[in-house]
PLY file of the C-alpha trace (Angstrom):
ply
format ascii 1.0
element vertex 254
property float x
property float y
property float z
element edge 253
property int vertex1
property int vertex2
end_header
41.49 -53.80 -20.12
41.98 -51.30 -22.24
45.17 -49.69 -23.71
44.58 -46.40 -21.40
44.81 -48.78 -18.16
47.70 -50.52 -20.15
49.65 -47.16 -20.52
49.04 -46.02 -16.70
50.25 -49.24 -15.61
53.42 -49.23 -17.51
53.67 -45.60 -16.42
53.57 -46.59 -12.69
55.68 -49.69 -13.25
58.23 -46.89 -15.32
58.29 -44.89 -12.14
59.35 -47.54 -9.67
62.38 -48.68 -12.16
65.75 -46.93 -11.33
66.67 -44.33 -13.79
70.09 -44.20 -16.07
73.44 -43.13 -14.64
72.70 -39.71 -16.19
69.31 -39.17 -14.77
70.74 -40.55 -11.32
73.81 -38.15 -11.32
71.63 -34.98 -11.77
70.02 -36.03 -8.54
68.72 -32.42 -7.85
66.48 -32.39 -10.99
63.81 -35.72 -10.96
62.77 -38.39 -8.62
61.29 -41.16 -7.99
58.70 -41.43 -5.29
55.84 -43.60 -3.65
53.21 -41.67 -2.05
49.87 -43.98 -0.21
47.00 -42.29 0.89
43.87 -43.16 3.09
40.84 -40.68 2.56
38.16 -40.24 4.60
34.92 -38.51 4.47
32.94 -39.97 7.09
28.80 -38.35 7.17
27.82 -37.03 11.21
24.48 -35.57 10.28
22.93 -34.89 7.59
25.00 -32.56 5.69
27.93 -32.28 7.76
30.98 -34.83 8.27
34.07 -35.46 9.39
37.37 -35.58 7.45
40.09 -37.77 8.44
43.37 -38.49 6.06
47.17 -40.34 6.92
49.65 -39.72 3.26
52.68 -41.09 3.67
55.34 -40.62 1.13
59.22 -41.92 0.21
61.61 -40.25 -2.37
64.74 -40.83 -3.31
63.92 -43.23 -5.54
61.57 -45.00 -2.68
64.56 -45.17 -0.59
63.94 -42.56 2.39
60.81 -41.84 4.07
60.05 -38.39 3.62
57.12 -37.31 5.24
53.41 -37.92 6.29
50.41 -35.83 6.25
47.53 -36.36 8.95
45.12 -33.90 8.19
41.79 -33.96 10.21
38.38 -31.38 9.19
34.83 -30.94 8.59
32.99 -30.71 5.31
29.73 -29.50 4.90
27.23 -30.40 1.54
25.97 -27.26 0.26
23.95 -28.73 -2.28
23.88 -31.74 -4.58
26.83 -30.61 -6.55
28.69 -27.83 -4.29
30.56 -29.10 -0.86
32.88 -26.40 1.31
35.49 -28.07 3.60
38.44 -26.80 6.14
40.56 -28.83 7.58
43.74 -28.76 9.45
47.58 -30.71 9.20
50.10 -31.85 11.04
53.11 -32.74 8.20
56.96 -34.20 9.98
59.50 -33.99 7.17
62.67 -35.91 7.62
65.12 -33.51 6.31
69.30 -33.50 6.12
68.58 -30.76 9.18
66.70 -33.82 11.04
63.05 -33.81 11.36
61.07 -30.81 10.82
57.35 -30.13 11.46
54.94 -28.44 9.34
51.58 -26.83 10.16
48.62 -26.31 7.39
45.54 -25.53 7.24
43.17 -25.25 4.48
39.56 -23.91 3.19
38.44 -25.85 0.24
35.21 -25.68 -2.25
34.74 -28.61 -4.66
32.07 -28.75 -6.84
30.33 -31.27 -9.56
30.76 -29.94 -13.27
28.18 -30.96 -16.23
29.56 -33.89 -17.59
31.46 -34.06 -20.86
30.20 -36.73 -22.89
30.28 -39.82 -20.54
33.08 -37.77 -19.04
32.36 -36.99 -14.95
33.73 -33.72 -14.55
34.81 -32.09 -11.06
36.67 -29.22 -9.55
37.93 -27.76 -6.44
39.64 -24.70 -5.12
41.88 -24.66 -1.83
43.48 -21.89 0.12
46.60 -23.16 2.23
47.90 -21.52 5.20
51.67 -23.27 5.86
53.57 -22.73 8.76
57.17 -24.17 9.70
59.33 -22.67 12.19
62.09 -22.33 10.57
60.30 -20.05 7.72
59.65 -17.53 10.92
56.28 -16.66 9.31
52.68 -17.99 7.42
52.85 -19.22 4.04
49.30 -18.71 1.83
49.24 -21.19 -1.52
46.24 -21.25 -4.19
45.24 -25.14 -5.60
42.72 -25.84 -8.33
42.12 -29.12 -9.53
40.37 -30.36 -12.47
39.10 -33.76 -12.51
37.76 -36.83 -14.81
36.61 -39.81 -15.05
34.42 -42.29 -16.48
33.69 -46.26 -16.70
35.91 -48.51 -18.54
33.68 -50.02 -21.72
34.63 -53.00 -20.92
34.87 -53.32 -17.13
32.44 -50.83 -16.06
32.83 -51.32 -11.93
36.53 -49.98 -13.45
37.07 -46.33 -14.11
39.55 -43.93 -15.46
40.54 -40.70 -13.83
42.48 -38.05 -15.23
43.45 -34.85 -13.23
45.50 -32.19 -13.22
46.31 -29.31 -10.77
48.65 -25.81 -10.40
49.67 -24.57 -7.02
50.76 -20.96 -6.89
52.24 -19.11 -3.63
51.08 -15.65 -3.80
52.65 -14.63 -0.39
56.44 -14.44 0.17
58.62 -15.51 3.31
61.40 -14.71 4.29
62.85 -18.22 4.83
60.53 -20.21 3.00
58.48 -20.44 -0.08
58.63 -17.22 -2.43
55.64 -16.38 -3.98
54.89 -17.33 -7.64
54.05 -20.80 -10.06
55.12 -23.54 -6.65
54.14 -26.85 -8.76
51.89 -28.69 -11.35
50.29 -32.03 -11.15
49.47 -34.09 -13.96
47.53 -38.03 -12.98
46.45 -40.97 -14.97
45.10 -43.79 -13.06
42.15 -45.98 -12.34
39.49 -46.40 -9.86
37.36 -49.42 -8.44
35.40 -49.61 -5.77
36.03 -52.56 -3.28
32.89 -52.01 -1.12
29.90 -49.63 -0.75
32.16 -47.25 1.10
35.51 -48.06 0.12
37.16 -47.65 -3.25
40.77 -48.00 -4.60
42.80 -45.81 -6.99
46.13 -46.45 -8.39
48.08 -44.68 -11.21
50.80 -42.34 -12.46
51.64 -38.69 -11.92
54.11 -36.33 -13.34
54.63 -33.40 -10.67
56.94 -30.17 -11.84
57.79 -28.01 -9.08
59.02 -25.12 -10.43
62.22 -22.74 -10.33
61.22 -20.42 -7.15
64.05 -17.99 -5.91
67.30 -20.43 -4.89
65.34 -23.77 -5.27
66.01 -25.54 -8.51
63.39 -26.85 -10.75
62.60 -30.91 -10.02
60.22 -32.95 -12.57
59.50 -36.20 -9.94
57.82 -39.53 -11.37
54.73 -40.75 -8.72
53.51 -43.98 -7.80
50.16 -43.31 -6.39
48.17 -45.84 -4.37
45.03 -44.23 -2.87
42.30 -45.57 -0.36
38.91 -43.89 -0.20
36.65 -44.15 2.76
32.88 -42.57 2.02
30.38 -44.50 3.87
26.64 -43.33 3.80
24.53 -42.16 6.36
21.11 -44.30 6.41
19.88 -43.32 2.84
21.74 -39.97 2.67
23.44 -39.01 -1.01
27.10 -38.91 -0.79
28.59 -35.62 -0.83
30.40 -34.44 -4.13
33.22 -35.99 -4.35
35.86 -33.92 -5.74
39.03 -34.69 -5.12
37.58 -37.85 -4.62
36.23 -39.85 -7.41
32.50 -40.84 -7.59
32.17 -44.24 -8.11
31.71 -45.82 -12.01
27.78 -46.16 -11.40
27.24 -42.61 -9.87
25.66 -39.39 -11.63
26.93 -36.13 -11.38
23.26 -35.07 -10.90
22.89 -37.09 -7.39
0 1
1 2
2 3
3 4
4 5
5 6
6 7
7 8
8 9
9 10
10 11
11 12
12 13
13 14
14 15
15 16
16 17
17 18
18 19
19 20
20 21
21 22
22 23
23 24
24 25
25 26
26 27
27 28
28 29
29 30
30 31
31 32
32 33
33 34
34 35
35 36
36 37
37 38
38 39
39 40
40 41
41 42
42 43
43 44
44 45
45 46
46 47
47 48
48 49
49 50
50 51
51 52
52 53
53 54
54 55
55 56
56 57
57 58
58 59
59 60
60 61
61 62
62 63
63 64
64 65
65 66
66 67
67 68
68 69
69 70
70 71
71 72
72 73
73 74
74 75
75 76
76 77
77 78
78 79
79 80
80 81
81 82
82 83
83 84
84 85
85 86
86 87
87 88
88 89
89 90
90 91
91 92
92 93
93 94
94 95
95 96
96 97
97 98
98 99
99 100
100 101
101 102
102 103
103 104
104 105
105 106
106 107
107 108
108 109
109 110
110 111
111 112
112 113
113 114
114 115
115 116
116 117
117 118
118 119
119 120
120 121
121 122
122 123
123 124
124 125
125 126
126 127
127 128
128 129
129 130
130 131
131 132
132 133
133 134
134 135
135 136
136 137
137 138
138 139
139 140
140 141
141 142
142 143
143 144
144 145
145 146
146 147
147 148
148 149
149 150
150 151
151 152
152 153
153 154
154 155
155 156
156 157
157 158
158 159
159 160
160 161
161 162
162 163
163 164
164 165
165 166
166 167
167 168
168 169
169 170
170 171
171 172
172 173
173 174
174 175
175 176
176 177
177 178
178 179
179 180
180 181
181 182
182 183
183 184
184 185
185 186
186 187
187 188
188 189
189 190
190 191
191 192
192 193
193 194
194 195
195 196
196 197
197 198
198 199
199 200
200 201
201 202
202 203
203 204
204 205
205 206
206 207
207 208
208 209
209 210
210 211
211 212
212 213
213 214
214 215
215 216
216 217
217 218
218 219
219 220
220 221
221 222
222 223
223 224
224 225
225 226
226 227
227 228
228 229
229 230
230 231
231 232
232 233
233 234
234 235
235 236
236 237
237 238
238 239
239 240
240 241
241 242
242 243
243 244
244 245
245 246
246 247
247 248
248 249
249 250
250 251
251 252
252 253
């Protein structure tokens, strides 16, 4: 294994480990959290398919359950390398005010980049439309997310993925999220696929969420386990795969 998969495992292993007495009594500035995720893009017809996806998540240093996402949509290949998607969310939060419940929707675009040396290189865009009561009105959030990977030398059914992505709220609320620079993502990790149609990922990511109006800035350490369901249709490509990974033996080009 090489020292990259070395690193991210130490990273996640880093992340699970409780922090000093400092870092613990500043508990409004990092965190330590766990977040699992099953993705699913399941093929109906020939260029269309269904999206299906559960993320749980615990903070607090992996102490409190905090929320789950179950998002459900439709995604539609455009071509080879270009795939549009919209999908909608139903997110409880279990809050100090007791359990709140989000709405969000999203339109999404994710395309295949030319690759960068052995490099696979992807990239999607996402419009989010947020609702929680309690905010009294729709919150609209910008993602993009660049993407990486490539085989391991030396255990090529193995590959590395690096990715990184901004989030920026470009509506304000009265309640709820101001607009401006919400959070950035950083991920290391690897990827190996377990069957045909299902692969696992598993890694490290550094998220900053960012000073916005009263809410303090927060640098939280991630544990990310990820499960990715992409069966084919008959003999049917499988769609780009952004922000899913293609597996270690695909080409950008298919």
């Amino acid at each position: 294994m090489t020292s990259l998969v070395r690193l991210t495992v130490l990273a996640t292993v880093l992340a699970m480990c409780p922090g000093s007495a400092s870092g613990q009594a500043i508990v409004d500035q990092w965190d330590a959290q766990l977040w699992v995720q099953w993705n699913s893009q399941i093929p109906v017809a020939d260029t269309w398919g269904l999206i299906l996806e559960a993320q749980p998540r615990w903070n607090e240093n992996f102490s409190h359950y905090d929320q789950v996402t179950l998002r459900a949509g439709l995604f539609k290949r455009v071509t080879p390398k270009l795939q549009v998607s919209a999908a909608y969310a139903f997110v409880p939060r279990h809050t100090v005010l007791g359990t709140l419940y989000e709405h969000q929707a999203y339109e999404q675009a994710s395309f295949v980049l030319p690759r960068i040396g052995k490099w696979t290189a992807q990239a999607r865009v996402r419009e989010d439309q947020r609702y929680l009561g309690q905010w009294g009105e729709l919150s609209h959030r910008m993602r993009e997310q660049f993407r990486f990977t490539r085989p391991i030398p030396s255990v090529p059914s193995w590959a590395m993925v690096l990715h990184q992505e901004l989030f920026i709220n470009w509506s304000d609320t009265h309640l709820g999220p101001a607009a401006g620079f919400d959070q950035h993502r950083l991920f290391a990790g690897v990827n190996h696929p377990v069957t045909s149609a299902i692969a696992v990922e598993a890694g490290y990511m550094w998220q900053e969420v960012f000073r916005l109006g009263l809410r303090p800035e927060r640098h939280n350490h991630i544990a990310m386990l990820q499960f990715q369901f992409r069966p084919r249709r008959g003999s049917a490509p499988l769609p780009p795969a952004a922000p899913m990974t293609l597996t270690p033996s695909s080409r950008a080009e298919e």
